[in-house]
N, C-alpha and C positions, 0 to 999 in steps of 0.2 A: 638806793638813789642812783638815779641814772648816770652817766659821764657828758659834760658839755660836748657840744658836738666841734671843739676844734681839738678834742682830741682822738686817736686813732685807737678802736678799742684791740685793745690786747688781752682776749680772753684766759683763762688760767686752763689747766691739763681740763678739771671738771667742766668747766662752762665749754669747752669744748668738745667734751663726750657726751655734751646735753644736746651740742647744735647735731649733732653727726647722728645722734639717737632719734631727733627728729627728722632731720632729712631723712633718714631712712624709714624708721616707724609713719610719720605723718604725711609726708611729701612722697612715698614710695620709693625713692631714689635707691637701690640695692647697692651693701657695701663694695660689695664686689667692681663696681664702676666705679665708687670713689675712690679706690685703691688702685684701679687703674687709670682713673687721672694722675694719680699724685704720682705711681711709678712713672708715668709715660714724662712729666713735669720733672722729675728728677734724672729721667736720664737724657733729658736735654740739656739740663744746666750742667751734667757731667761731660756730656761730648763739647759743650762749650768751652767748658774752662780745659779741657784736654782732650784737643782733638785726633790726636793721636798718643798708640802704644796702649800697654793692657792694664786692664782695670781690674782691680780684686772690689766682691762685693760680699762682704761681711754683714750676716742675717743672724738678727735674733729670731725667736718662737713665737713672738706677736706679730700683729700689724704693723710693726716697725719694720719688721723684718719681711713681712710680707710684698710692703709696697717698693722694697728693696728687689724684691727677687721679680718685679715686673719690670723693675729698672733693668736688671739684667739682661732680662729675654728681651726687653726693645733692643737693646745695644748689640744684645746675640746679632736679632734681625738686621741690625744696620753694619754685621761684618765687623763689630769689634771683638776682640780678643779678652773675653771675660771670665775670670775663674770667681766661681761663687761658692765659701767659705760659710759653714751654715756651727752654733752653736748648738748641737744637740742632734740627736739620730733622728733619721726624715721620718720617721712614724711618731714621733712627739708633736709635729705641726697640725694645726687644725684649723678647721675654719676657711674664712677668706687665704688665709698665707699658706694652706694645705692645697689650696686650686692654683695656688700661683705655683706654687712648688713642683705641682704635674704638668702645668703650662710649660716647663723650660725645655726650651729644646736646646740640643749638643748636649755635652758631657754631662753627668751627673753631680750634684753637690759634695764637696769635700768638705768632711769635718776641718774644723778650723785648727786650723797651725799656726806659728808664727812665720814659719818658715816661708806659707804662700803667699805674705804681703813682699816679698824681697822682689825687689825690681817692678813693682806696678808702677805705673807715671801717674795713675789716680785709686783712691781707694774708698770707696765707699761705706759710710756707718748707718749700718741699719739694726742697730741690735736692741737699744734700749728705747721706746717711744716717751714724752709727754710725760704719760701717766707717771712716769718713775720717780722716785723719791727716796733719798738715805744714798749709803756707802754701796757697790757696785759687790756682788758677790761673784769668786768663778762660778763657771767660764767666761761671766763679760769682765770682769775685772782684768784678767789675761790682755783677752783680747783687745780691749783698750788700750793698754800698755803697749801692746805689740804694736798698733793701728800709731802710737805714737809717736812711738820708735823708728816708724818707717817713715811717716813724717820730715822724721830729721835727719835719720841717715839716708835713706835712701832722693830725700826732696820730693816724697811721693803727693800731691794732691789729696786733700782730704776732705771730702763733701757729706757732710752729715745730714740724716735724712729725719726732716720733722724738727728735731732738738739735737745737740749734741749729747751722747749717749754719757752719763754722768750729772748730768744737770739737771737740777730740780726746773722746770719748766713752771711753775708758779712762781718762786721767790730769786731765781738763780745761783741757789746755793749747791757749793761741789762740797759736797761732805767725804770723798774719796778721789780714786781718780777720775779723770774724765775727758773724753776725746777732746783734743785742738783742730778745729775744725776751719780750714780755711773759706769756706761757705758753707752754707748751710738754707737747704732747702724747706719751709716751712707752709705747709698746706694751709688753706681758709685765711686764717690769721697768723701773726706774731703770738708769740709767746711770750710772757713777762722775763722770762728765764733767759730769752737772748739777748734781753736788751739790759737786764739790770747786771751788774759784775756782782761775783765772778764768771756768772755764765757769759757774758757779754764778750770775756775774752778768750772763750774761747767758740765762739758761732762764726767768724770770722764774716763774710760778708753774705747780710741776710736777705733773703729772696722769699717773697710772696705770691706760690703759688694757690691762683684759681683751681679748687677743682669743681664748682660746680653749687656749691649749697649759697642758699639766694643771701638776701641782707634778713635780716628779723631773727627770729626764731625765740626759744625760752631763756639762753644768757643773756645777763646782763654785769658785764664786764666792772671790772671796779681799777682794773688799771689802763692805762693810756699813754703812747706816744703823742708830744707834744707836736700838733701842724701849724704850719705859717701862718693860717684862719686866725692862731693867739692874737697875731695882732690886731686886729679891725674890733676889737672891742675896748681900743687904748685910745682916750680921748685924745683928740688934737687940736690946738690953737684954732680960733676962727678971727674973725674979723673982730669978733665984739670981745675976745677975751682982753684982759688984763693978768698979768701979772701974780696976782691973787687966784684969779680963778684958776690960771695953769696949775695951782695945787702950789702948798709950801713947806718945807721940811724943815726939820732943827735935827741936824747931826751933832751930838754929844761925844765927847771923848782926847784923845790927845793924853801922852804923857811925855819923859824925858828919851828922847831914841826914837821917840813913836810917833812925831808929829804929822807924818805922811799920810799915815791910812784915812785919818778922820780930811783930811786935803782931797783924798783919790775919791771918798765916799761924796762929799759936797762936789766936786767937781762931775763925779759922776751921775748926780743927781742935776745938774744942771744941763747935762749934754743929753739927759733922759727928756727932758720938758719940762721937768718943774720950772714954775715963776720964778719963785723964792727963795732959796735956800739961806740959812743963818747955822753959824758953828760956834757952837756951844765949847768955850775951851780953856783950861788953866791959865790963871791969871797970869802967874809967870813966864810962860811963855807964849803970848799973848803977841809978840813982836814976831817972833816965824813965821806965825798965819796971818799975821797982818799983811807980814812981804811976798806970805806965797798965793794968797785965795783975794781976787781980783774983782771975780761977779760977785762973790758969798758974801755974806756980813758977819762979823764975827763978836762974838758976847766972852768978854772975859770974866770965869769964876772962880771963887775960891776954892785956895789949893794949899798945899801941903811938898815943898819941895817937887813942886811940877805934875802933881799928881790929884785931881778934883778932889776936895773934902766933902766928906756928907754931909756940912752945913752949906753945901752949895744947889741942893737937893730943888729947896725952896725958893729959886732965881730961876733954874730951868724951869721949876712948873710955872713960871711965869710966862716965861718967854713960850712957853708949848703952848700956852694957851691963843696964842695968836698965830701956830700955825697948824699944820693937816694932818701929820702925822712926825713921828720920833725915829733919829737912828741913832739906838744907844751902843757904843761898845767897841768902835775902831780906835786902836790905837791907846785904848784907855788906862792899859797896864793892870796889876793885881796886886796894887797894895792895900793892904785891910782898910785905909779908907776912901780907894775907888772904890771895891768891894760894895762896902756899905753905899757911898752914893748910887751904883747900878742899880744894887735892889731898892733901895727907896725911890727911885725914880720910873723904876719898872711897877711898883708897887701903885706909884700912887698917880701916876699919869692916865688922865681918861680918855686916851685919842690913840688911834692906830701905833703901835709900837714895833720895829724889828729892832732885833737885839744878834749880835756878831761881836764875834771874837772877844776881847773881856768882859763883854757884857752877856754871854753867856758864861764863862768861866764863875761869874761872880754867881753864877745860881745850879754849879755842881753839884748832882743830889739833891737838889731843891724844885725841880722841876712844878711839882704840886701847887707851888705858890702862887708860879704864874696864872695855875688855872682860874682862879680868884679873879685876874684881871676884867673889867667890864667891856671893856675894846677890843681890839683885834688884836691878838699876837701874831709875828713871823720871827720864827727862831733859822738862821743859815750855819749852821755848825757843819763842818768839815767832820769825817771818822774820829778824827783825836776829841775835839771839844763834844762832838754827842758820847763818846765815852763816857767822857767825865760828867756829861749830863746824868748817864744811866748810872752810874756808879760799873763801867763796866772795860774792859781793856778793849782799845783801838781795835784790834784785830779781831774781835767778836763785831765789832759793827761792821768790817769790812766783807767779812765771812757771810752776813746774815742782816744786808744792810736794809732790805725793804721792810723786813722784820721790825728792825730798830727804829728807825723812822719813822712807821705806825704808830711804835709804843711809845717814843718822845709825845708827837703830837696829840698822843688818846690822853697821856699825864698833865700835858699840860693846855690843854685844851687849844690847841694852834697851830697853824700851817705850817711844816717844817720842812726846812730846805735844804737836804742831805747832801752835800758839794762833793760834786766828781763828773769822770765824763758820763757818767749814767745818772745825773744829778735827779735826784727823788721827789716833789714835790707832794709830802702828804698830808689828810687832812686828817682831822677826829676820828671822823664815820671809816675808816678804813680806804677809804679811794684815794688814788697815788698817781701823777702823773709821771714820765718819762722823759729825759732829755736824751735825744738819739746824739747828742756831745759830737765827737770828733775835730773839736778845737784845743789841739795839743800844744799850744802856743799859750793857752787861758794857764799854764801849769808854771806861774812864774810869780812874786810875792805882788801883793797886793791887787790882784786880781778880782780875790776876795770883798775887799774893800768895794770896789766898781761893784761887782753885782749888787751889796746892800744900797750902793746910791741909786741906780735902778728901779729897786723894786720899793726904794721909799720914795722915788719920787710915781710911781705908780698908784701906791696907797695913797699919794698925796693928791691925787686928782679922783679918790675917790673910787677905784675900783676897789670890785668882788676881791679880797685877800689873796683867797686861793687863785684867781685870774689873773690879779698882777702878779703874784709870784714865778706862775708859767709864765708871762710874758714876759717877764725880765730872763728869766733863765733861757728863755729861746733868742733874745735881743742881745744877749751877754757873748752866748757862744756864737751867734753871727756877728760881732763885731771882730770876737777874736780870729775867726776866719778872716775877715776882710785886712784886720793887721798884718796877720800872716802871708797873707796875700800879696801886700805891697810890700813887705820887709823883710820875710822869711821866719819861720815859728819859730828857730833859733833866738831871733833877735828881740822878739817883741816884752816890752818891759810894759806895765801895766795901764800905765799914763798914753802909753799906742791905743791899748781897746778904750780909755774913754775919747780919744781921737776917733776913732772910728764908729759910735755909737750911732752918730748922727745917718751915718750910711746905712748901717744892720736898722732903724728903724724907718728908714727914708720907704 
């Protein structure tokens, strides 16, 4: 299936060597040209970011390394000062990167040392392309380390050619080491790999260069950076709406400590466009949210020492029945009978449902169940709680996070909202979108919270699942910019981005 078109497609290493197979097989285009755009394209962004002093440029034995050693010979010709450091004896190159090779004029290639990155003001990695995948063997495994090394002792400039040399350019997993790349020049398209972490941190700032192959061809891309276009498919108020029609949500949850989230979640659901929002909340403490939530209406349930009882299971499905969509799980806590209430309420509610923070805990290892549901699911679990979804430790999901995120939502049949600044949006069928993030302000508690009120009040007006949940994720980290903006990322506490919402959607 194809990618909507507000997202940017981000072909993988193969759909990439499918378009580049055509250009040159069908279209005639000889690789040899498009290795000399992409050089002539990289050693512009290298004389940019370091206009002067010498450059070391570090060549692998593919096209990687090829389109490296045309970068060279431009920079030769424009009087820089360039020593080119090659991986392997000059009669192993073949191909296009064996023409570039005879192409260099000045001094001859030096085998690689560590020794000839010492004092370069930029260093260029051209050793591993795209294709590459698994742990980095010598001689690039060396030479990475050394390219890294100089990085930091020396503060040399490090521009990666295509991918950073270490990173799976399909999923963005470093299975070994891998360049830090303070840019990173990337021909035709993005690669999933620069954008999804780990690789993402280390592409440092990515550049799309044109070298020439049209729009069309035989990929068709299954992941995507999310474009501002998300929003123009996000219903808006008109003259004739009401209050109902802007979509209505019931936020579920609240326990003792916790009364905040399921507050920042309706709140945020309010500053999104919902009409109506109602909060579903412990009868006990039923007086906090009365004194803190102003637009919201609020439904007291039975509980258990401040904590929903499973006999209160059967008063939500009331109340849900009169609104658009469900946000089970902010604030809810994890006592055996919240527990039980999440999953009876997730089980048996027949309307759009997102489930965050204990309300995915309470279906750990149970993932299966949800796929049963007849509605739409959106699960938003952070690395910790989709652990505990897979049955699997944190740091597997972080390592191998596009991975995971597929398999969450193939088990449980639902859009799943991977939270981070690479934030994942994936569906069933394998297709994934991209939050290009950079709102490091969004990294403060309850944050979380906001984006569920978001994206339910999105479902609540009736959007495509998988569309509102890109559109909130692109709407989330533009508010957090805009808080930042006015207050400083330092400062901003969560209750700033849902102040700000109204702006990031304006």
């Amino acid at each position: 299936m194809t990618l909507p078109d507000w997202l940017e497609p981000l072909p993988d290493p193969a759909e990439q060597r499918a378009l580049d197979e055509w250009a040159i097989g069908e279209l005639g285009m000889p690789g040899l040209d498009l290795m000399e755009r992409a050089g002539i394209c990289l050693a512009e962004l290298v004389a940019e970011l370091v206009p002067h002093g010498r450059i070391a440029v570090v060549c692998g034995k593919g096209n990687n390394g090829g389109d490296g050693l045309v970068a060279a010979r431009v920079l030769r010709e424009q009087g820089r000062d360039v020593d080119v450091l090659i991986l392997g004896a000059a009669q192993e190159y073949g191909g296009d990167a064996r023409a570039n090779l005879e192409r260099l004029p000045g001094s001859a290639p030096q085998p690689f040392r560590a020794a000839g990155l010492a004092g370069a003001a930029a260093i260029v990695d051209a050793i591993l392309g795209t294709g590459f995948a698994g742990e980095p063997r010598e001689p690039a495994a060396g030479a990475i380390a050394a390219i890294n090394g100089a990085g930091v002792a020396d503060r040399s400039v490090v521009v990666a050619c295509d991918i950073p040399s270490g990173v799976d350019g399909s999923t963005g997993v470093v299975a070994g080491v891998a360049v830090r790349a303070h840019a990173t020049a990337t021909f035709h398209a993005a690669k999933p790999g620069l954008w999804i972490a780990p690789g993402k941190q280390h592409s440092g700032d990515v550049r799309v260069i044109d070298i020439g192959i049209p729009t069309g061809g035989p990929a068709e891309p299954r992941v995507g950076l999310i474009r501002p276009e998300v929003l123009d498919g996000v219903p808006r108020r008109g003259a004739e709406s009401t209050k109902f029609a802007a979509g209505s949500v019931l936020v579920c949850g609240g326990s003792p400590g916790l009364t905040g989230a399921p507050c920042m979640a309706a709140g945020a659901a309010m500053r999104a466009g919902a009409g109506y929002v109602t909060a579903c909340v412990p009868q006990s403490l039923h007086a906090i949210f009365e004194g803190r939530l102003l637009e919201v209406m609020t439904v007291p349930l039975r509980d258990t020492e401040g904590t929903l009882h499973p006999m209160a299971v059967r008063e939500a499905l009331e109340r849900a029945a009169r609104v658009d969509t469900v946000v089970l799980g902010p604030g809810l806590g994890r006592d055996p009978g919240a527990v039980r209430f999440a999953r009876g309420l997730a089980s048996a509610a027949e309307l759009p449902l997102l489930l965050d923070a204990d309300g995915l805990n309470a279906h750990a290892g149970e993932l299966e169940a949800l796929a049963d549901r007849k509605a739409a699911t959106v699960l938003t679990p952070h690395a910790g709680e989709l652990g505990r979804l897979l049955g699997i430790d944190s740091r597997d999901v972080q390592a191998r996070r596009l991975e995971c995120a597929r398999r969450a939502a193939s088990e449980a049949r639902a859009v799943v909202v991977l939270k981070g600044d690479d934030t994942i949006v994936a569906l069933p069928d394998g297709r994934a979108a991209i939050s290009r993030g950079g709102a490091p302000a969004l990294a403060t508690a309850g944050t979380g919270d906001v984006l569920s009120g978001v994206i339910g009040a999105y479902l609540a007006k009736r959007m495509d699942p998988f569309h509102a949940a890109c559109a909130a994720v692109f709407v989330h980290v533009s508010a957090g910019r805009h808080a930042a903006a006015e207050i400083g990322p330092e400062g901003v506490i969560a209750s700033d981005v849902i102040d700000a919402l109204p702006r990031a959607i304006r």
